[in-house]
C-alpha positions in Angstrom: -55.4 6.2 -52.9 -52.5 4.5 -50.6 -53.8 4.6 -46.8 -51.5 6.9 -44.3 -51.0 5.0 -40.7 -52.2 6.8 -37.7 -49.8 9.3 -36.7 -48.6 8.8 -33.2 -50.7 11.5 -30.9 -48.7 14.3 -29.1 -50.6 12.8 -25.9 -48.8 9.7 -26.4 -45.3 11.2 -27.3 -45.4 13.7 -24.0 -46.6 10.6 -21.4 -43.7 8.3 -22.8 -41.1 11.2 -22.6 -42.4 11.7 -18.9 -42.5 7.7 -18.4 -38.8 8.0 -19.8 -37.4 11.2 -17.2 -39.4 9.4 -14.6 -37.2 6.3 -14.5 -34.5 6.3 -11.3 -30.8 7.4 -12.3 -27.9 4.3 -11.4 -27.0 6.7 -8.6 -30.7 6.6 -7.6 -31.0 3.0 -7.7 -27.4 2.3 -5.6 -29.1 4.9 -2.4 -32.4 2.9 -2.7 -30.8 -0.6 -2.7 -31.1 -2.4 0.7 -27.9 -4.2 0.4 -26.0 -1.1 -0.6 -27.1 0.4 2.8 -26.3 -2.1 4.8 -22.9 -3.1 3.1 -22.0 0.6 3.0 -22.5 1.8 6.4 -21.0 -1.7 8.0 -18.0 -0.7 5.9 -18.0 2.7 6.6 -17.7 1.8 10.2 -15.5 -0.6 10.2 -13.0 2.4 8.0 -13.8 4.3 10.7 -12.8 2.5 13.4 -9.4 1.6 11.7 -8.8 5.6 11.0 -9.4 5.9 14.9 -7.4 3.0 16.0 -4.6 4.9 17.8 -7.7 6.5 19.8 -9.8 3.5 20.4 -6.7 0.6 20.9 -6.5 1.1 24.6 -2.7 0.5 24.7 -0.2 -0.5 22.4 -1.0 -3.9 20.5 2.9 -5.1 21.0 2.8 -4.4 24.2 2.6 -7.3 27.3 3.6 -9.0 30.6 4.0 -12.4 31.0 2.1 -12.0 34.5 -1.3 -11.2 32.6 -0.9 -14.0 30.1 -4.6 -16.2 29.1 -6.6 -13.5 30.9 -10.4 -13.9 30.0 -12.1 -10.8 28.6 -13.2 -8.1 31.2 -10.7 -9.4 33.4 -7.6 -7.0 34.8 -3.9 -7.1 34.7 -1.1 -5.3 34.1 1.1 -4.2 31.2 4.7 -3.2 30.8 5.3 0.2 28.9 8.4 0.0 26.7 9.8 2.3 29.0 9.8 -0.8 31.5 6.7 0.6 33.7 4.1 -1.6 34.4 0.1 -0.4 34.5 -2.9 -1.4 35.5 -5.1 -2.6 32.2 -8.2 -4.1 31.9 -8.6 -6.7 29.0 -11.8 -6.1 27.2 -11.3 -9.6 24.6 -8.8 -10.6 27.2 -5.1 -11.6 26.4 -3.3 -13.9 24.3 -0.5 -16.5 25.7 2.3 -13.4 25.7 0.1 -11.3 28.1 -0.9 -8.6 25.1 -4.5 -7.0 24.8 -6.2 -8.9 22.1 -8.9 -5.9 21.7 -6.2 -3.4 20.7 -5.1 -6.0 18.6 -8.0 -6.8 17.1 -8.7 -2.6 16.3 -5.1 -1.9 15.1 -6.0 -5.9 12.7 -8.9 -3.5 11.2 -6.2 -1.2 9.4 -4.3 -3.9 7.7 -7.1 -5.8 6.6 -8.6 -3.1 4.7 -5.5 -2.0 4.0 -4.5 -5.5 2.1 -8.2 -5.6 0.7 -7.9 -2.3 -1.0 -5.1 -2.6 -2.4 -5.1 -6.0 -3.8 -8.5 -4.7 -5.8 -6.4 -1.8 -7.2 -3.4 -4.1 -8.3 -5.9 -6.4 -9.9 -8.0 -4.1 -11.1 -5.2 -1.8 -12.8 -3.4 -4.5 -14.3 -6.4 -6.7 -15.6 -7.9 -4.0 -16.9 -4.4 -3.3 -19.5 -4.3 -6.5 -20.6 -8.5 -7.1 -21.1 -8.1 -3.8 -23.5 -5.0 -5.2 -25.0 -6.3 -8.6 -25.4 -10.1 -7.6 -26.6 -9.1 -5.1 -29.3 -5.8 -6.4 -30.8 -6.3 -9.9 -32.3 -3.2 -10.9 -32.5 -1.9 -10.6 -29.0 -5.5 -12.0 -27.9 -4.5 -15.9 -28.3 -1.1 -15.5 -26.6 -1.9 -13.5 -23.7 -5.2 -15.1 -22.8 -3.2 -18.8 -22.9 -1.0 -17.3 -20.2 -4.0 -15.9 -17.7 -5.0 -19.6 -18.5 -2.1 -20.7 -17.0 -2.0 -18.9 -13.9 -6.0 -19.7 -13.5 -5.5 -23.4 -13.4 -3.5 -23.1 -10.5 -5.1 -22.7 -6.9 -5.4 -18.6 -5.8 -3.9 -20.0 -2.7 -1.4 -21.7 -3.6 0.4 -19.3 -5.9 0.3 -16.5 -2.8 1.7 -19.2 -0.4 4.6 -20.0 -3.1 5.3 -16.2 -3.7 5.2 -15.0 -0.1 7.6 -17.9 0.4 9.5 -16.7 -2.2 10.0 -13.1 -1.2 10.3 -11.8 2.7 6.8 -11.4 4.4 5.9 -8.0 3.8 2.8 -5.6 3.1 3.5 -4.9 -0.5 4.8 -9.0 -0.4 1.2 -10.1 0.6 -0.6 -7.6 -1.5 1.3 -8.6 -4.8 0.8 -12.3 -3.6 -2.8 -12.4 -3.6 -3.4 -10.3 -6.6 -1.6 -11.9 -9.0 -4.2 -15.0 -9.0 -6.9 -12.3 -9.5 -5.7 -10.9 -12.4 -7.1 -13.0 -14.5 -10.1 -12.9 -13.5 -10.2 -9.7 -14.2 -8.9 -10.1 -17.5 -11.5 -12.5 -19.4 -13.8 -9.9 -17.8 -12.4 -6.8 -19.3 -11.7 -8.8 -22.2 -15.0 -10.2 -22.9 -16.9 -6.5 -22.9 -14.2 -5.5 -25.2 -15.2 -7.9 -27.9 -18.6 -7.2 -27.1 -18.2 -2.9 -27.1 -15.6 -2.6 -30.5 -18.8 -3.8 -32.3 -20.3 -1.0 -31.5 -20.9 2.1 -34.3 -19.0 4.6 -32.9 -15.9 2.5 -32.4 -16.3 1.6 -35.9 -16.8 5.7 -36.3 -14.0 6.5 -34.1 -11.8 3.5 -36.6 -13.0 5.0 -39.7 -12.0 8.7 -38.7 -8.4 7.6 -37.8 -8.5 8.1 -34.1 -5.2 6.6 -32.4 -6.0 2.7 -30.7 -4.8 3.8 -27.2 -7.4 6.9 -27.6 -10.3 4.6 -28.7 -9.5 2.5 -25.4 -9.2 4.8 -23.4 -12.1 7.0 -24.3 -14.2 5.0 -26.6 -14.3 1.5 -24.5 -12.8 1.9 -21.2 -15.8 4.2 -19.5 -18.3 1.4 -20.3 -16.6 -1.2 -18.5 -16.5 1.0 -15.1 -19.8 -0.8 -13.7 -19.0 -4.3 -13.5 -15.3 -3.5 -12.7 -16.9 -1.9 -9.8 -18.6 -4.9 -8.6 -15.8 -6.7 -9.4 -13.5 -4.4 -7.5 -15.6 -5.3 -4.6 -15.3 -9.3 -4.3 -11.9 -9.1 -5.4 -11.4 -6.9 -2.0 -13.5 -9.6 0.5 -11.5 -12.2 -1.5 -8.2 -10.2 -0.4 -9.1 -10.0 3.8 -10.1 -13.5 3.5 -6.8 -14.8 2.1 -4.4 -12.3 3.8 -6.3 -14.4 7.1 -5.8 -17.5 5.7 -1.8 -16.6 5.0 -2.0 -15.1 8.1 -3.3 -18.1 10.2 -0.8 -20.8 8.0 2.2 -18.6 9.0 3.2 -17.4 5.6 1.3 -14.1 5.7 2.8 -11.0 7.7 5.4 -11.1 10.3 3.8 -12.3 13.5 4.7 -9.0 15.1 2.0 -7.3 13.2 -1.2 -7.0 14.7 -3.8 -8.8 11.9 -6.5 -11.0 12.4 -5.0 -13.9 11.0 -1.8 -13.6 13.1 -4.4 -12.9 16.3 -6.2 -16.5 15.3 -3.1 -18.2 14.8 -1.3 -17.4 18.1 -4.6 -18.9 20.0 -5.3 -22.0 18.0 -3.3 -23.9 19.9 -5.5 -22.6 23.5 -8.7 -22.7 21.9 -10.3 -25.4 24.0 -9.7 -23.4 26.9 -9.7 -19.8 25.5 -12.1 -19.6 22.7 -12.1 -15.6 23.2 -8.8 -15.1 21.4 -10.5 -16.9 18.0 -13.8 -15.6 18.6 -13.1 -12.1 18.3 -10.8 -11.5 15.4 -13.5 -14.5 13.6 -16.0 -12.2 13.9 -14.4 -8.8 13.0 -13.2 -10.7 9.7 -16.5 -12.2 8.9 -18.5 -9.2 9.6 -15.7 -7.3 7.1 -16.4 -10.1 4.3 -19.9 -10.2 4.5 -20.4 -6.4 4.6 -17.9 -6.3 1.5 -20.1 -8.8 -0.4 -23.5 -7.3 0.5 -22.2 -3.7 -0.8 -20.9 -6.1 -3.9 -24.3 -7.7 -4.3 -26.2 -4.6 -4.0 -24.0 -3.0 -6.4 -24.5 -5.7 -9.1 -28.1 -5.4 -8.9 -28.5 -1.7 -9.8 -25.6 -1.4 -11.9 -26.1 -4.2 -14.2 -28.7 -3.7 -16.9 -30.3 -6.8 -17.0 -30.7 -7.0 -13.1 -31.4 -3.1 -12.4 -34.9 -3.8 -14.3 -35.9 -5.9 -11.5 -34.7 -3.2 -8.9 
């Protein structure tokens, strides 16, 4: 008479169901994360402070007089209005070599670095992300297009944005363009490599067998499970962004002096820092504060929304 196996108790069944509903959501495991918090609300208050710049930026960061010129912070001076009336103004960083308020500066600096940041990501991001897809699921173009993000990869990030913002006239949508284009791919072999992975899965080969259009399986079938570590991504390719924007910025190939941005803040007192450390020091620490927070969210993120790393959360 053959022998029947234990059948599995409904004791057992019920405690691994409960073990299973027990077990923290991702959104649950991103609010508990330490690095998240931190990341988040730095960043949060650093988008606050540039959506409150015209509020916070005591005067107006073009503004100056040649009278108040190398002033160290706290000290007080004056400033001429563009209606040619001079004021009383006290210099919380103090003033660079043109007499202008290297605080407002510094807040008004706050709205184009995130602004640069966020939008690099999104260039990157949209643009990797169409030719990973394109590149993961059809073969044929896979070769071809993955020699040229090869190409562009074996050239310094750096040194491609310095050549294009040569190139073209020093603009906002000049810089943004300039730094993404050495991100893209990176962004590519990413998307690329989870599409070869994810179009082995059965219901792609479902969704294949059934008919269903290419650009629908892409878009519905393979691009939702690539949304994590595009996320993470996202977030160094936006620290990445700031940083080189600086960088630019402090070379003099970034944005028009003019505009008030950390790099250009750096740059104007590299030449008086022995004596004046203050007009450095400030913007320095506003953009490392902005990159670190950036990575920390980045980090945190990566650890609860990868798999393999959110069993160790």
């Amino acid at each position: 008479m053959p022998q029947v196996s234990n059948p599995v108790s409904f004791e057992a069944l019920s405690v691994e169901a409960a073990a299973v509903r027990t077990q923290p959501s991702a959104w649950m495991r991103v609010r508990r994360n330490l690095s998240v918090r931190i990341g988040g609300i730095v960043l949060l208050l650093l988008i606050a402070i540039a959506l409150a710049a015209p509020w916070l930026g005591t005067v107006d960061p073009s503004l100056f007089d040649p009278a108040s010129r190398d002033l160290l912070p706290g000290r007080s001076g004056e400033i001429t209005t563009l209606d040619g009336e001079t004021l009383k103004h006290r210099f919380l960083m103090g003033s660079d070599s043109f007499g202008r308020d290297i605080y407002s500066r510094v807040i008004f600096g706050t709205q184009v670095s995130l602004i640069v940041g966020l939008f690099t990501a999104v260039v990157a991001l949209a643009f990797g992300i169409v030719f990973g897809l394109v590149a993961g699921y059809i073969r044929w173009v896979d070769n071809a297009l993955m020699r040229v993000m090869d190409g562009v990869m074996a050239i310094p990030a750096i040194l491609i944005a310095i050549a294009l913002v040569a190139m073209w006239r020093g603009s906002l949508l000049t810089v943004v363009i300039a730094i993404a284009i050495p991100e893209i791919p990176r962004v590519t072999r990413l998307v690329r490599s989870l599409v070869l992975t994810i179009r082995e899965e059965p219901y792609v080969e479902a969704a294949v067998s059934l008919g269903t259009p290419t650009w629908k399986i892409m878009l519905r079938h393979i691009l939702p499970n690539t949304v994590a570590p595009l996320v993470v991504q996202g977030t160094f390719i936006c620290a990445s962004g700031i940083l080189v924007e600086a960088i630019l910025s402090f070379l003099g190939v970034g944005l028009p002096p003019e505009i008030p941005t950390w790099g250009n803040v750096m740059a104007e007192g590299r030449a008086q820092f022995n004596e004046y450390p203050h007009n450095i020091f400030f913007p320095g620490i506003f953009l490392a504060v902005t990159v670190l927070a950036v990575n920390i969210l980045g980090d945190g993120l990566r650890d609860t929304l990868d798999p393999k790393m959110a069993k160790r959360v």
